[in-house]
PDB file of N, CA, C and O in Angstrom:
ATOM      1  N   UNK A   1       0.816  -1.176   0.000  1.00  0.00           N
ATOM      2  CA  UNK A   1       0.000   0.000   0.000  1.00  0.00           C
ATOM      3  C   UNK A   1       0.876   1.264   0.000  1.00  0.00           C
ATOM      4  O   UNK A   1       0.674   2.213  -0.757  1.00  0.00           O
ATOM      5  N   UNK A   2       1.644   1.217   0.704  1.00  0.00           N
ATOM      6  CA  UNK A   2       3.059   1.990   0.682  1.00  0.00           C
ATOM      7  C   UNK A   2       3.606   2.674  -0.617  1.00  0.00           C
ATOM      8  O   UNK A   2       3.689   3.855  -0.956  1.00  0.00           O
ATOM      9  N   UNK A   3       4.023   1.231  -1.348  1.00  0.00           N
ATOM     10  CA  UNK A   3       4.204   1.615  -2.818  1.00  0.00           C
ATOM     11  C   UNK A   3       3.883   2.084  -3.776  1.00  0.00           C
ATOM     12  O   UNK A   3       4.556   2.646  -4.640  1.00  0.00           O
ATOM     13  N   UNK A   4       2.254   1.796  -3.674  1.00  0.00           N
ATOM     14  CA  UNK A   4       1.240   2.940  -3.831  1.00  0.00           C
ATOM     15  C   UNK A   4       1.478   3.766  -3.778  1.00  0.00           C
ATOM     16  O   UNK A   4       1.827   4.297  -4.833  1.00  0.00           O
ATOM     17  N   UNK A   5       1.495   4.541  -2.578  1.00  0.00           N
ATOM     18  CA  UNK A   5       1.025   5.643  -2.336  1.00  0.00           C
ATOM     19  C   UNK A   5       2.345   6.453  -2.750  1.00  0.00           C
ATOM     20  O   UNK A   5       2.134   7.645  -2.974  1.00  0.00           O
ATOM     21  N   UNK A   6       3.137   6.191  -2.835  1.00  0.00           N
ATOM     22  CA  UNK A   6       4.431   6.705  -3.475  1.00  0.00           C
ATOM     23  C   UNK A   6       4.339   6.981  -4.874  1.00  0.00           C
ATOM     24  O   UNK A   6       4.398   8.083  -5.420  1.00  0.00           O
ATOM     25  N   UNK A   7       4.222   6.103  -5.276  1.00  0.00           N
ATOM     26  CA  UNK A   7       3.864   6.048  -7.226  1.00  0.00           C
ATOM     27  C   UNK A   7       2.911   7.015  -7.409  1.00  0.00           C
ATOM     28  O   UNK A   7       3.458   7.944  -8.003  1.00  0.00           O
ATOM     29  N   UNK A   8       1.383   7.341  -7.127  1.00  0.00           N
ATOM     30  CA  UNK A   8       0.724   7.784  -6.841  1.00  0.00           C
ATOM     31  C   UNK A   8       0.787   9.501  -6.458  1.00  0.00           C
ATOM     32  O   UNK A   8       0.231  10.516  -6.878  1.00  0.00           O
ATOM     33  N   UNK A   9       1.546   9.249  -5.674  1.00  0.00           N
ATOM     34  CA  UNK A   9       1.800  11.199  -4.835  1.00  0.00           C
ATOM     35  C   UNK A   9       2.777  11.444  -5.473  1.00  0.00           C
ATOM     36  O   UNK A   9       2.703  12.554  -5.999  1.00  0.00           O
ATOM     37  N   UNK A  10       3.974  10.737  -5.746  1.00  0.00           N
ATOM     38  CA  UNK A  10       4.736  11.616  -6.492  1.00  0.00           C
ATOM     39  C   UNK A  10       4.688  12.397  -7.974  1.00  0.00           C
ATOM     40  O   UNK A  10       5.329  13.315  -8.485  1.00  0.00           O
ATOM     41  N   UNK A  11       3.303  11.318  -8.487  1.00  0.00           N
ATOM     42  CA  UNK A  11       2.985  12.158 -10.061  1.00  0.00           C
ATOM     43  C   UNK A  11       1.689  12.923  -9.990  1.00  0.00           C
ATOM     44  O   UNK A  11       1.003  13.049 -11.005  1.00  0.00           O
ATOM     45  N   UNK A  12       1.310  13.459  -8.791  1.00  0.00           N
ATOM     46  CA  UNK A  12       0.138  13.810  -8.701  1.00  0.00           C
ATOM     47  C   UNK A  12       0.526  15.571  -8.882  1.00  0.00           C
ATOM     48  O   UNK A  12      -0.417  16.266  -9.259  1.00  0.00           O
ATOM     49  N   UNK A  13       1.517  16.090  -8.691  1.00  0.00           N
ATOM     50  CA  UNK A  13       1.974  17.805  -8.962  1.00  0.00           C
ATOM     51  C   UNK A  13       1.506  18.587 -10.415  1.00  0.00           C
ATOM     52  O   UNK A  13       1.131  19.742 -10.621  1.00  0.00           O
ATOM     53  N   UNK A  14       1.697  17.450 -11.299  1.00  0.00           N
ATOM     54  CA  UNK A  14       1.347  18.207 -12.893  1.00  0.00           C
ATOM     55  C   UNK A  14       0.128  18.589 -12.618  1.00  0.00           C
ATOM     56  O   UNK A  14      -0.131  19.726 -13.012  1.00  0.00           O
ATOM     57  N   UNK A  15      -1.281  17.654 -11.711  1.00  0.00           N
ATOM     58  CA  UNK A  15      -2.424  17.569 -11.613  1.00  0.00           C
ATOM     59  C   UNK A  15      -2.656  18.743 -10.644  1.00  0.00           C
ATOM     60  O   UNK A  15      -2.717  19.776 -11.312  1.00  0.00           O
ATOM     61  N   UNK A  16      -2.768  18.921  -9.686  1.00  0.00           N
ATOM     62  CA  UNK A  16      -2.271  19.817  -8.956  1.00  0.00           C
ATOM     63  C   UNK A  16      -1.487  20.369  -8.246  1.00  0.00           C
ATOM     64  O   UNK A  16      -0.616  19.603  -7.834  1.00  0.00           O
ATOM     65  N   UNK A  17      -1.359  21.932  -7.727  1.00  0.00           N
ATOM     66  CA  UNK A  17      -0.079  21.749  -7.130  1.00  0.00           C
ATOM     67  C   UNK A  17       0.068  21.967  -5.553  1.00  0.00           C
ATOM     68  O   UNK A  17       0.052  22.910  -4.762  1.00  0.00           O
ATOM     69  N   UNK A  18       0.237  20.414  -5.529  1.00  0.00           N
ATOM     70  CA  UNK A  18       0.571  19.876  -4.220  1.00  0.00           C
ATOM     71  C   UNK A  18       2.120  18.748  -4.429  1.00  0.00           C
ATOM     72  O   UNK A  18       2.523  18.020  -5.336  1.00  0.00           O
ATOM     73  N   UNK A  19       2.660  19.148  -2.941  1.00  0.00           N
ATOM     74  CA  UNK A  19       3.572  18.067  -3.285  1.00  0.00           C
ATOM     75  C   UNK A  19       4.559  18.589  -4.651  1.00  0.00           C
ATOM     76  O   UNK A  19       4.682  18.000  -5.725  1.00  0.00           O
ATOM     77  N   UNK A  20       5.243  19.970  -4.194  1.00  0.00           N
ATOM     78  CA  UNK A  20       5.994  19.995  -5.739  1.00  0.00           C
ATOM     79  C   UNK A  20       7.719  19.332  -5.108  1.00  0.00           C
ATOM     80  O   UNK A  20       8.550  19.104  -5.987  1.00  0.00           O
ATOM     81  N   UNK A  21       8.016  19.142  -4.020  1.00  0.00           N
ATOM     82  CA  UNK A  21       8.963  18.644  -3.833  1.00  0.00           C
ATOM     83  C   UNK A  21       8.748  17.469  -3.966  1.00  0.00           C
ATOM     84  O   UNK A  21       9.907  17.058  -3.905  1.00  0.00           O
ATOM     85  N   UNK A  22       7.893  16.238  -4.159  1.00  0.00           N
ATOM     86  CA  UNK A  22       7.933  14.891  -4.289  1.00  0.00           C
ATOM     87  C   UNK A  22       7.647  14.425  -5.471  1.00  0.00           C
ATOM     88  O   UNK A  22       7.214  13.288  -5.660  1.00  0.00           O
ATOM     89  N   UNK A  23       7.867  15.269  -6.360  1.00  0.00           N
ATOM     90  CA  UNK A  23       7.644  15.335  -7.811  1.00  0.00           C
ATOM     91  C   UNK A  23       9.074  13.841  -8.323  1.00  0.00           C
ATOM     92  O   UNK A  23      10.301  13.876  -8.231  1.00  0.00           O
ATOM     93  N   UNK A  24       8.271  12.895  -8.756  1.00  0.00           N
ATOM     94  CA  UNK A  24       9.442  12.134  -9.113  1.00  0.00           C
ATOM     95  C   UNK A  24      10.228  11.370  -8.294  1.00  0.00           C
ATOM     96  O   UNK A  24      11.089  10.570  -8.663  1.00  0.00           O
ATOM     97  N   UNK A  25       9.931  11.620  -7.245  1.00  0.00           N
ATOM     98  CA  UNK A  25      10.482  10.894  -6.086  1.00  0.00           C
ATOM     99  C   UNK A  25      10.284   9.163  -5.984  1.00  0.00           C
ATOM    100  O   UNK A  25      10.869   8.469  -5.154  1.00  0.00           O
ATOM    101  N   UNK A  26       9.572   8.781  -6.756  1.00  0.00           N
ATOM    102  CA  UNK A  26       9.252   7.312  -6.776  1.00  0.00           C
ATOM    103  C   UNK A  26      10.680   6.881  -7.527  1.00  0.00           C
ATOM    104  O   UNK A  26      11.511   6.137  -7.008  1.00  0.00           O
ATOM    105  N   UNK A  27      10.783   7.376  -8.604  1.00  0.00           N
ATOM    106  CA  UNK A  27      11.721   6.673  -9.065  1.00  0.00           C
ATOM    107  C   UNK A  27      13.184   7.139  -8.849  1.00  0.00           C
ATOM    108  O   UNK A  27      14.123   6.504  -9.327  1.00  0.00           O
ATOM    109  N   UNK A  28      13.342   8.214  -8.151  1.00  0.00           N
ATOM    110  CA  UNK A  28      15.123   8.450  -7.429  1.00  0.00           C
ATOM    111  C   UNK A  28      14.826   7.291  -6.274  1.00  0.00           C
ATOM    112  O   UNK A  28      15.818   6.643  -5.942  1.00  0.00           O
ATOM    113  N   UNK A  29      13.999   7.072  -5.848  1.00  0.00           N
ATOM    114  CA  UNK A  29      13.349   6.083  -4.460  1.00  0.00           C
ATOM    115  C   UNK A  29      14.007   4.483  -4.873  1.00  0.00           C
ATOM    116  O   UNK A  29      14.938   3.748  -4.545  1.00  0.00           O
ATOM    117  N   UNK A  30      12.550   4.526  -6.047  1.00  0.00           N
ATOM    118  CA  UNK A  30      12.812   2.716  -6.384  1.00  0.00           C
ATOM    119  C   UNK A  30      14.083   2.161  -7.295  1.00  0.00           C
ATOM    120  O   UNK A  30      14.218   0.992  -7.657  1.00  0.00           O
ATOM    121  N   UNK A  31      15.313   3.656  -7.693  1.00  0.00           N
ATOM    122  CA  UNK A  31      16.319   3.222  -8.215  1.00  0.00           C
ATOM    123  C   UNK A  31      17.336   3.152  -7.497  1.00  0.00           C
ATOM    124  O   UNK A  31      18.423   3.024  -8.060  1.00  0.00           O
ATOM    125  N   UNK A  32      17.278   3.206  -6.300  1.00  0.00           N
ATOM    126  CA  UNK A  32      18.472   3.002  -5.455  1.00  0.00           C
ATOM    127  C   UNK A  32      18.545   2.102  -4.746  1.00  0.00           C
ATOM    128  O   UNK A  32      17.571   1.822  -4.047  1.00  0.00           O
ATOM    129  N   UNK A  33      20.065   1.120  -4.669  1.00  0.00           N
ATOM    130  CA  UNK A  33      20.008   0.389  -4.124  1.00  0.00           C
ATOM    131  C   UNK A  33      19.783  -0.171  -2.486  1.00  0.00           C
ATOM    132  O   UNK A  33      19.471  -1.259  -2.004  1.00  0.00           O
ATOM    133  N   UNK A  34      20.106   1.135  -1.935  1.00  0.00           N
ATOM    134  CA  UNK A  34      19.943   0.937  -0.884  1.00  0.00           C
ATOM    135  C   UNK A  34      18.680   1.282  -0.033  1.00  0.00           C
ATOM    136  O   UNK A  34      18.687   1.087   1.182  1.00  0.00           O
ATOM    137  N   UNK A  35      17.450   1.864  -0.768  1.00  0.00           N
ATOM    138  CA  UNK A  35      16.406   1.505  -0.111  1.00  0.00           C
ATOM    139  C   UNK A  35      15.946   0.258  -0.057  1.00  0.00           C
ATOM    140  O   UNK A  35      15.156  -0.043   0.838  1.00  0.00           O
ATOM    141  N   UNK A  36      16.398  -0.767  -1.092  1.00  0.00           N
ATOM    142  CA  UNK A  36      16.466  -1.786  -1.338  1.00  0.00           C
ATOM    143  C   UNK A  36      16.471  -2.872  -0.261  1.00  0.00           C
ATOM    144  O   UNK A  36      15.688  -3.641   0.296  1.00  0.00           O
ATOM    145  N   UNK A  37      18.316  -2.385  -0.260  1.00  0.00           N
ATOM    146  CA  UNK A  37      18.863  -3.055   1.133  1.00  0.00           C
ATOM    147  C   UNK A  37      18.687  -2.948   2.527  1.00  0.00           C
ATOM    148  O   UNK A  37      18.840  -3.848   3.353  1.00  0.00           O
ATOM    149  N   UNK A  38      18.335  -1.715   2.736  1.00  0.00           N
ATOM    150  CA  UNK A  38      17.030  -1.036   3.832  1.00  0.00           C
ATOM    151  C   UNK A  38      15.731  -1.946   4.175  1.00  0.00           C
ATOM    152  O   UNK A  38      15.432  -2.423   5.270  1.00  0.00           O
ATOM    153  N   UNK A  39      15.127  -2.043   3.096  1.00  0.00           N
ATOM    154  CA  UNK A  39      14.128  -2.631   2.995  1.00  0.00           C
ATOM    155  C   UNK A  39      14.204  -4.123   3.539  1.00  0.00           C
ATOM    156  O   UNK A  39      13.425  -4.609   4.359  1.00  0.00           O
ATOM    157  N   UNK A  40      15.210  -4.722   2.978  1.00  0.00           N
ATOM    158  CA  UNK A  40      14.974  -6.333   3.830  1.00  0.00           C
ATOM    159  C   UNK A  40      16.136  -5.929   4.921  1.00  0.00           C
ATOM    160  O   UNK A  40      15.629  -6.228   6.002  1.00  0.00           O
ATOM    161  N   UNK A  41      17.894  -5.215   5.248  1.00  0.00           N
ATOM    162  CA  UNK A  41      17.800  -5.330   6.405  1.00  0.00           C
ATOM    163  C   UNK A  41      17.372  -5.133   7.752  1.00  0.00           C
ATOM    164  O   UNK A  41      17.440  -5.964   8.657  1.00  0.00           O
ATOM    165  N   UNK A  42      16.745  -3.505   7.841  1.00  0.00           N
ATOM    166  CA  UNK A  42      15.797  -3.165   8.640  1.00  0.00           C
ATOM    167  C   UNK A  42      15.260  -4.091   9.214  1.00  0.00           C
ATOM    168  O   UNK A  42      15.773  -4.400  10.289  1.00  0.00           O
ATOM    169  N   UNK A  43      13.999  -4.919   8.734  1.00  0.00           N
ATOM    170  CA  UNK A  43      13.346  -6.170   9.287  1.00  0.00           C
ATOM    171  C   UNK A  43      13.581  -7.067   9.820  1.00  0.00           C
ATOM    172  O   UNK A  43      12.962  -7.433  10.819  1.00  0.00           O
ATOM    173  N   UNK A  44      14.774  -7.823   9.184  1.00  0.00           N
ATOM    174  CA  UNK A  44      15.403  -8.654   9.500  1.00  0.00           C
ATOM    175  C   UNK A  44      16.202  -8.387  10.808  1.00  0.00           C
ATOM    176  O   UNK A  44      16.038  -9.128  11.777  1.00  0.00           O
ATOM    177  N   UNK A  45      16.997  -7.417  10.843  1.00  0.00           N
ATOM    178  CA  UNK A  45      17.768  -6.838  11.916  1.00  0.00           C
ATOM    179  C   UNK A  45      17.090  -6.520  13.202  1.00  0.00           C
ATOM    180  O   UNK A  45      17.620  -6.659  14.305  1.00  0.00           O
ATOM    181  N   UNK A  46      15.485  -5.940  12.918  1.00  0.00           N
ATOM    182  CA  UNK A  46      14.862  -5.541  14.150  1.00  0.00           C
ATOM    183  C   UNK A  46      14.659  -6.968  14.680  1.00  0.00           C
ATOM    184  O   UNK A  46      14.921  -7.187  15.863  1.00  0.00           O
ATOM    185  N   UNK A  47      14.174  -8.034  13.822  1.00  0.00           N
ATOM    186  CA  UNK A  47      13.700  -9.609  14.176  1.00  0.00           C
ATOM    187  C   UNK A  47      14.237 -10.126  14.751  1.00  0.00           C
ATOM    188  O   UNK A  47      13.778 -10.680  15.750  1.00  0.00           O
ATOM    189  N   UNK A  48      15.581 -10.197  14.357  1.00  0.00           N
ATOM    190  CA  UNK A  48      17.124 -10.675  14.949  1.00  0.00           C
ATOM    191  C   UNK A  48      17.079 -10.315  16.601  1.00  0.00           C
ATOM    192  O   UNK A  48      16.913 -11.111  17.525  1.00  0.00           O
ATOM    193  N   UNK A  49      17.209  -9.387  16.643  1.00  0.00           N
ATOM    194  CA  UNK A  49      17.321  -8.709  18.069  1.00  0.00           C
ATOM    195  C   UNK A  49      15.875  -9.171  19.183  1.00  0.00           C
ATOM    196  O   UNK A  49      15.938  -9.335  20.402  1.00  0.00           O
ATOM    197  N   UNK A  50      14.903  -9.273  18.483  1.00  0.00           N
ATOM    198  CA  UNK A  50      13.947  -9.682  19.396  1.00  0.00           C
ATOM    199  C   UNK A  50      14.034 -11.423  19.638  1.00  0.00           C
ATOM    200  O   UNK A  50      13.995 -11.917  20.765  1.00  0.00           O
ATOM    201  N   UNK A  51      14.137 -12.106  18.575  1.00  0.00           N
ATOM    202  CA  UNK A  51      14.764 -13.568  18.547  1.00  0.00           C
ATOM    203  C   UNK A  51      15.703 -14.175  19.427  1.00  0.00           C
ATOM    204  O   UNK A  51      15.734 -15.253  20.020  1.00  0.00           O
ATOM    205  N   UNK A  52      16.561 -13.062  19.341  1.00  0.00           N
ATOM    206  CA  UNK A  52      18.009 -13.316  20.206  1.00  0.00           C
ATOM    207  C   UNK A  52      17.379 -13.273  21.823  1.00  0.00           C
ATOM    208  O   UNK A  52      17.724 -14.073  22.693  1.00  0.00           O
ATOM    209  N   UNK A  53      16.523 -12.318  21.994  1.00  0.00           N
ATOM    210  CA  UNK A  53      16.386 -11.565  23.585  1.00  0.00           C
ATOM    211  C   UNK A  53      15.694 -12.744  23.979  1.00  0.00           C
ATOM    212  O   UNK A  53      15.825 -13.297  25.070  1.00  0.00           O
ATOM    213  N   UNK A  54      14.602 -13.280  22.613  1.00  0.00           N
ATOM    214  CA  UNK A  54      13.692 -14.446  23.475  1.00  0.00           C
ATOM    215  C   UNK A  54      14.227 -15.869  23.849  1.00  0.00           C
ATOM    216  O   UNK A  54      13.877 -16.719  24.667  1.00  0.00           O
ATOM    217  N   UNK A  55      15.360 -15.764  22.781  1.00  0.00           N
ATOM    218  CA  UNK A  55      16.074 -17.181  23.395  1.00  0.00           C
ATOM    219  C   UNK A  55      16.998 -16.703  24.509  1.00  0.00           C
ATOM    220  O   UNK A  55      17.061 -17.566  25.384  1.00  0.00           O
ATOM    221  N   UNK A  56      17.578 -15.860  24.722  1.00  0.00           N
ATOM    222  CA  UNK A  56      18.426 -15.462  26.103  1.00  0.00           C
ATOM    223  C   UNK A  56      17.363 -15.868  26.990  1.00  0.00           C
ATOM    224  O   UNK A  56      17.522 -16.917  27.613  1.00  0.00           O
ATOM    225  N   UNK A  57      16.486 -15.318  27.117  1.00  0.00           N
ATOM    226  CA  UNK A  57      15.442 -14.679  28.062  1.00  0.00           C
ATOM    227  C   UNK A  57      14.718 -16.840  28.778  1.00  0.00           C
ATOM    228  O   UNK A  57      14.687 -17.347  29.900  1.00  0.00           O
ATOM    229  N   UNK A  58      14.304 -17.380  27.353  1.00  0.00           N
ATOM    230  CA  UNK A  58      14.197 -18.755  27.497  1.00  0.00           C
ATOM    231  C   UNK A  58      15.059 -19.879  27.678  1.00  0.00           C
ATOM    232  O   UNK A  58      14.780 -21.072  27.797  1.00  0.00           O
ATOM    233  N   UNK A  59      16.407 -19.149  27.676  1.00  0.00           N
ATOM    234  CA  UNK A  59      17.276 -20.613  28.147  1.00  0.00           C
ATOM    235  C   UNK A  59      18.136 -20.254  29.460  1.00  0.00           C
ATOM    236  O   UNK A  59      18.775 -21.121  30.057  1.00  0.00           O
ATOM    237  N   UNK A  60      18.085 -18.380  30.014  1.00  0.00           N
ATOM    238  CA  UNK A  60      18.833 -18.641  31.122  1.00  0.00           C
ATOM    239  C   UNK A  60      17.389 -18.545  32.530  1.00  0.00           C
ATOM    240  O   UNK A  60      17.473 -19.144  33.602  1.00  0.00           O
ATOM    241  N   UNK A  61      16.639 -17.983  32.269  1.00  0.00           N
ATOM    242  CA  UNK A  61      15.099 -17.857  33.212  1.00  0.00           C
ATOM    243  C   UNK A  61      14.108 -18.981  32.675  1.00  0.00           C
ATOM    244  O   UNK A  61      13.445 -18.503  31.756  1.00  0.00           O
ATOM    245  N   UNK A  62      13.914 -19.758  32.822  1.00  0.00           N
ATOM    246  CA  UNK A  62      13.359 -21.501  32.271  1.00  0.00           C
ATOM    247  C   UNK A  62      12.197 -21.630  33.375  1.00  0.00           C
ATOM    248  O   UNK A  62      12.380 -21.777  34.583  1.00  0.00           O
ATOM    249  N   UNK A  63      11.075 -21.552  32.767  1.00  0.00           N
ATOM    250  CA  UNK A  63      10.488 -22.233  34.298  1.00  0.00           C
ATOM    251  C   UNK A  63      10.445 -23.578  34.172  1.00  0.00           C
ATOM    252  O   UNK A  63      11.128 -24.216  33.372  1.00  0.00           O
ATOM    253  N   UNK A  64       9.427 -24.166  35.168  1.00  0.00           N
ATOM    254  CA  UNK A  64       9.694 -25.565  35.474  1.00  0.00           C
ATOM    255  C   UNK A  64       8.894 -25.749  34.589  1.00  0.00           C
ATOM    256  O   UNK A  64       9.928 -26.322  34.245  1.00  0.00           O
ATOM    257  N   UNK A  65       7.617 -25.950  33.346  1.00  0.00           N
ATOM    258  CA  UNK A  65       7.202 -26.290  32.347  1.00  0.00           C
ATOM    259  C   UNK A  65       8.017 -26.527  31.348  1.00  0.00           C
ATOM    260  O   UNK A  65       7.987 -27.385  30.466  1.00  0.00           O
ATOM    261  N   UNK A  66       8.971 -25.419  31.650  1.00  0.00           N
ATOM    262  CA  UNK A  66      10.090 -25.843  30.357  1.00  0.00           C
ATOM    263  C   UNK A  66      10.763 -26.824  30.317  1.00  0.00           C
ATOM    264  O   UNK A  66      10.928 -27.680  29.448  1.00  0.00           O
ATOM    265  N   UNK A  67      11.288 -26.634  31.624  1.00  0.00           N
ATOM    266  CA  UNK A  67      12.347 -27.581  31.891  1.00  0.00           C
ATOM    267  C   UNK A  67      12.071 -29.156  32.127  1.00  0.00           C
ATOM    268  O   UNK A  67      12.891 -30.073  32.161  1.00  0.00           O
ATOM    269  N   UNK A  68      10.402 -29.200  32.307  1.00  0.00           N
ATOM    270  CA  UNK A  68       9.670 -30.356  32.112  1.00  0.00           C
ATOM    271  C   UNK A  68       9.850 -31.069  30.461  1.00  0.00           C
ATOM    272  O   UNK A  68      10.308 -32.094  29.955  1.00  0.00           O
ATOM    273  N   UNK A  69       9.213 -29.878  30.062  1.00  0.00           N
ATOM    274  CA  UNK A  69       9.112 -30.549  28.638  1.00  0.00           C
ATOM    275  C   UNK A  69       9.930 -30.756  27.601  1.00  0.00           C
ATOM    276  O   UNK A  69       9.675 -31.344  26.550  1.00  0.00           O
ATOM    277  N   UNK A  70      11.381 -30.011  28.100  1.00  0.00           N
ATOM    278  CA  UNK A  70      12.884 -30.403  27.144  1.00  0.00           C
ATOM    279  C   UNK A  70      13.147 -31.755  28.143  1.00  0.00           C
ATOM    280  O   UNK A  70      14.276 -32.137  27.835  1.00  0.00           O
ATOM    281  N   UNK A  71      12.817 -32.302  28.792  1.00  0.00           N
ATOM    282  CA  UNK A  71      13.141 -33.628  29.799  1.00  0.00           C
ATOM    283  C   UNK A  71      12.380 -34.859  29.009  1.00  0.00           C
ATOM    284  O   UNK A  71      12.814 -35.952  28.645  1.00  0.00           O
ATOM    285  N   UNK A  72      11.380 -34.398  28.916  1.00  0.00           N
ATOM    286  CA  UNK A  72      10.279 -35.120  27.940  1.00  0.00           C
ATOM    287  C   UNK A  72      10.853 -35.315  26.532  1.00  0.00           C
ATOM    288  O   UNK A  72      10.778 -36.455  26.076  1.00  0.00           O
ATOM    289  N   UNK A  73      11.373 -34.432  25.840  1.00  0.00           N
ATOM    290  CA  UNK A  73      11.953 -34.474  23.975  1.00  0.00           C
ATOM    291  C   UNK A  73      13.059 -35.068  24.407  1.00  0.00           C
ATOM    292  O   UNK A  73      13.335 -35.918  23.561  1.00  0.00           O
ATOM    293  N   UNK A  74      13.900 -35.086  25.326  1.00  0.00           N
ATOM    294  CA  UNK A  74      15.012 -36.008  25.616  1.00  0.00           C
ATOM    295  C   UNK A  74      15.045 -37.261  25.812  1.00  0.00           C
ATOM    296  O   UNK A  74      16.004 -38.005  25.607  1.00  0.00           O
ATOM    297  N   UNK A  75      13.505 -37.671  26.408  1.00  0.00           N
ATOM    298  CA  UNK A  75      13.037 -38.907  27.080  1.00  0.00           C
ATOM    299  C   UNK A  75      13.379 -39.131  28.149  1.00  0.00           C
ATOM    300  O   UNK A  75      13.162 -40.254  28.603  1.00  0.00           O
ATOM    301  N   UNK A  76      13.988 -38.215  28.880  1.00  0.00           N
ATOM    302  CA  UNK A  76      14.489 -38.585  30.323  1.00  0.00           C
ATOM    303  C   UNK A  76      13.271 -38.446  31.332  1.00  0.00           C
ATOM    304  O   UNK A  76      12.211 -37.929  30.979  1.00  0.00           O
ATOM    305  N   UNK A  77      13.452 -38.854  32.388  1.00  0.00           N
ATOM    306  CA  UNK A  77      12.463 -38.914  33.755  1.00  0.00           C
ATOM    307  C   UNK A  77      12.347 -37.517  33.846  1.00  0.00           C
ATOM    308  O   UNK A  77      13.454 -36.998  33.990  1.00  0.00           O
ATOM    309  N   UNK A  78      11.139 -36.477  33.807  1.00  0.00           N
ATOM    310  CA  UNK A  78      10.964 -35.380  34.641  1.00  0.00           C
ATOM    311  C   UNK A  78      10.925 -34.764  35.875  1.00  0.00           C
ATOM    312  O   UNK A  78      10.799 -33.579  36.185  1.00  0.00           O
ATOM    313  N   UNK A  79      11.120 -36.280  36.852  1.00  0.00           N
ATOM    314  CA  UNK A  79      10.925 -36.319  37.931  1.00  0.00           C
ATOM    315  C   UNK A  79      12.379 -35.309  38.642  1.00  0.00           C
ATOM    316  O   UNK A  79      12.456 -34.342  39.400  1.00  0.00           O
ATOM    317  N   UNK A  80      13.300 -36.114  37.955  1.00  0.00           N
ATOM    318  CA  UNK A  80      14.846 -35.310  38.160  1.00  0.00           C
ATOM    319  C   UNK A  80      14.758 -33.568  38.250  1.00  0.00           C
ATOM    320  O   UNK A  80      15.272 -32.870  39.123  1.00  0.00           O
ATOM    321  N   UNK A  81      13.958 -33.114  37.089  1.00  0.00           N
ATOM    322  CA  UNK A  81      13.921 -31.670  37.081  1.00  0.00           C
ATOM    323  C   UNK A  81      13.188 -31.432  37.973  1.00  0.00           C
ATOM    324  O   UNK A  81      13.788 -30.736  38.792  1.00  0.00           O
ATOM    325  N   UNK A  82      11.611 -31.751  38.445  1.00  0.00           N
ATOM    326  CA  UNK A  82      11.217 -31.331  39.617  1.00  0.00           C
ATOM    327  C   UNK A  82      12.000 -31.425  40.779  1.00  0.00           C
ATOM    328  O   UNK A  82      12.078 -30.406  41.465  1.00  0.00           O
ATOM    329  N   UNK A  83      12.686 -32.585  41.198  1.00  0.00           N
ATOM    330  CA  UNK A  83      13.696 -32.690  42.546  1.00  0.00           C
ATOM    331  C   UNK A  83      14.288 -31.546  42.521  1.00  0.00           C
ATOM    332  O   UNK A  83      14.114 -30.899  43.554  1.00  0.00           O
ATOM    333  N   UNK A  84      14.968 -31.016  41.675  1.00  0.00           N
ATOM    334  CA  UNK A  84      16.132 -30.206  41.454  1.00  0.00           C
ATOM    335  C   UNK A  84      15.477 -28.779  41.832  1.00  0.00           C
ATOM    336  O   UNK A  84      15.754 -28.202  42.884  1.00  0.00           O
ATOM    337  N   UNK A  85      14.479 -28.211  40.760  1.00  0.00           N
ATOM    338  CA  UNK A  85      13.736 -27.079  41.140  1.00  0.00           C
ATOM    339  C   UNK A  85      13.025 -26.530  42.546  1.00  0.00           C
ATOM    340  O   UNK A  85      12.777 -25.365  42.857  1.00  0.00           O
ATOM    341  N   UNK A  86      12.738 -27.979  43.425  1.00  0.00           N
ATOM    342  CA  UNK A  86      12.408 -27.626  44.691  1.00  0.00           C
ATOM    343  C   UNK A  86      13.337 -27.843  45.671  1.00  0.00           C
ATOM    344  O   UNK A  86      13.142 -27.533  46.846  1.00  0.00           O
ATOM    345  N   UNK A  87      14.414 -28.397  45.229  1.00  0.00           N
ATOM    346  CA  UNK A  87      15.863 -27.844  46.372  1.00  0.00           C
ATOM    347  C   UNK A  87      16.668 -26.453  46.333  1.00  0.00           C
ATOM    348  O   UNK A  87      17.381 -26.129  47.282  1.00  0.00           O
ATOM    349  N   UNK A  88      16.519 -25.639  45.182  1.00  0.00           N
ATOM    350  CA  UNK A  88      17.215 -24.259  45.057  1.00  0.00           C
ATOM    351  C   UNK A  88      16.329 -23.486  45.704  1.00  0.00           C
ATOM    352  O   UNK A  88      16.533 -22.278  45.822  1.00  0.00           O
TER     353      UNK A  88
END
């Protein structure tokens, strides 16, 4: 919708005059490479950082559901992780 509205407003000045500085601006925009590269690293980079925080956040603060149910995909006794969690 974005892209739109870019394509859109920037040829809209001949029509009236509004917007005489964004005259053309779509295409100094969509010919550069680095809005480009903007475009997917931005996203990626913000993702990254929230990804990262949730696995920090999930492998050093674990509650005991967790730590139940990686006991379970291991096949080991869960019983071990409960012992453990109610002696600290």
């Amino acid at each position: 919708m974005w892209f739109l509205f870019v394509i859109v407003y920037s040829r809209f000045w001949p029509v009236l005059p509004l917007a005489v500085v964004f005259c053309g601006m779509d295409t100094m925009l969509f010919t550069t490479p680095v809005f480009w590269f903007g475009l997917v690293l931005i996203p990626v980079t913000t993702l990254l950082i929230d990804v990262i925080c949730k696995l920090i956040y999930n492998t050093v603060f674990k509650s005991i559901t967790e730590a139940v149910r990686e006991s379970e995909i291991r096949k080991n006794d869960p019983s071990h992780v409960l012992h453990e969690s109610r002696s600290s």
